[in-house]
C-alpha positions as semicolon CSV with decimal commas, in nm:
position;residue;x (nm);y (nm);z (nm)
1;X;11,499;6,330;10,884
2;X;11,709;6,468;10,629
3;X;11,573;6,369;10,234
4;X;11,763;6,589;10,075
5;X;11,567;6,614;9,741
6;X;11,473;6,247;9,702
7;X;11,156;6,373;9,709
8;X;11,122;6,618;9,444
9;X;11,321;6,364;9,223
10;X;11,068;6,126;9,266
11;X;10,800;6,334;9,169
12;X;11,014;6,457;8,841
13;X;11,084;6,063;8,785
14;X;10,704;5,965;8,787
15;X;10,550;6,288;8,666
16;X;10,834;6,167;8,318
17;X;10,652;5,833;8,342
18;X;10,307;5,947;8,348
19;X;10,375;6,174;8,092
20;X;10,481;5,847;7,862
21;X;10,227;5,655;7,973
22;X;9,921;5,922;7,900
23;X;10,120;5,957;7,508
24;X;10,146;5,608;7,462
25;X;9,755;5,559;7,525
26;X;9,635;5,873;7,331
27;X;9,798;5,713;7,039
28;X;9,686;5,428;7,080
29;X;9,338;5,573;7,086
30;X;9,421;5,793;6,814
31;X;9,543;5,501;6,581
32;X;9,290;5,268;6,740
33;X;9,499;4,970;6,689
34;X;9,540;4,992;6,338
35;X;9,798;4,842;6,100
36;X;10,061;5,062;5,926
37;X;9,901;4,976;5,567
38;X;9,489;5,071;5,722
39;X;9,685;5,390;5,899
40;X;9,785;5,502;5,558
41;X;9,477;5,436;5,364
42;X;9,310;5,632;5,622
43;X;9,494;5,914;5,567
44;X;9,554;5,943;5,253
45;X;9,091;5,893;5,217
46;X;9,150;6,248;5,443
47;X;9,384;6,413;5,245
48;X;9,202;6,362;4,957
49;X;8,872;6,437;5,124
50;X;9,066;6,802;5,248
51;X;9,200;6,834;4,875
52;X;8,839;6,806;4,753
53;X;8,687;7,048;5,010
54;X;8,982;7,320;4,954
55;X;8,933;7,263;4,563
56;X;8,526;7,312;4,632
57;X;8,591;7,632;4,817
58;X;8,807;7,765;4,597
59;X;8,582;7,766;4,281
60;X;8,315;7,881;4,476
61;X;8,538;8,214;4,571
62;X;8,575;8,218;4,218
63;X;8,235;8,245;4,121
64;X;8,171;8,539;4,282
């Protein structure tokens, strides 16, 4: 019974797939079906919520 390397290209072919499959639903979870416009707002609330904190921490180092 001569394969050949079917085999092994199957494997390549559906470890590919899986590979799309497990990015596809991390973002999904990640974005959490969210609309371009709430994705946005979102992060531009944690940017500005990072901005803040950096800002905090560096007058603090200041202080000292």
């Amino acid at each position: 019974m001569a394969r050949g390397n079917e085999r092994e290209r199957n494997r390549a072919k559906n470890d590919a797939k899986n590979t799309q499959s497990n990015k596809k639903k991390q973002s999904e979870a990640k974005n959490g079906n969210l609309t371009p416009a709430q994705r946005q707002e979102r992060d531009a609330k944690a940017l500005q919520e990072k901005l803040a904190r950096k800002k905090a921490a560096a007058e603090a180092a200041e202080a000292k």
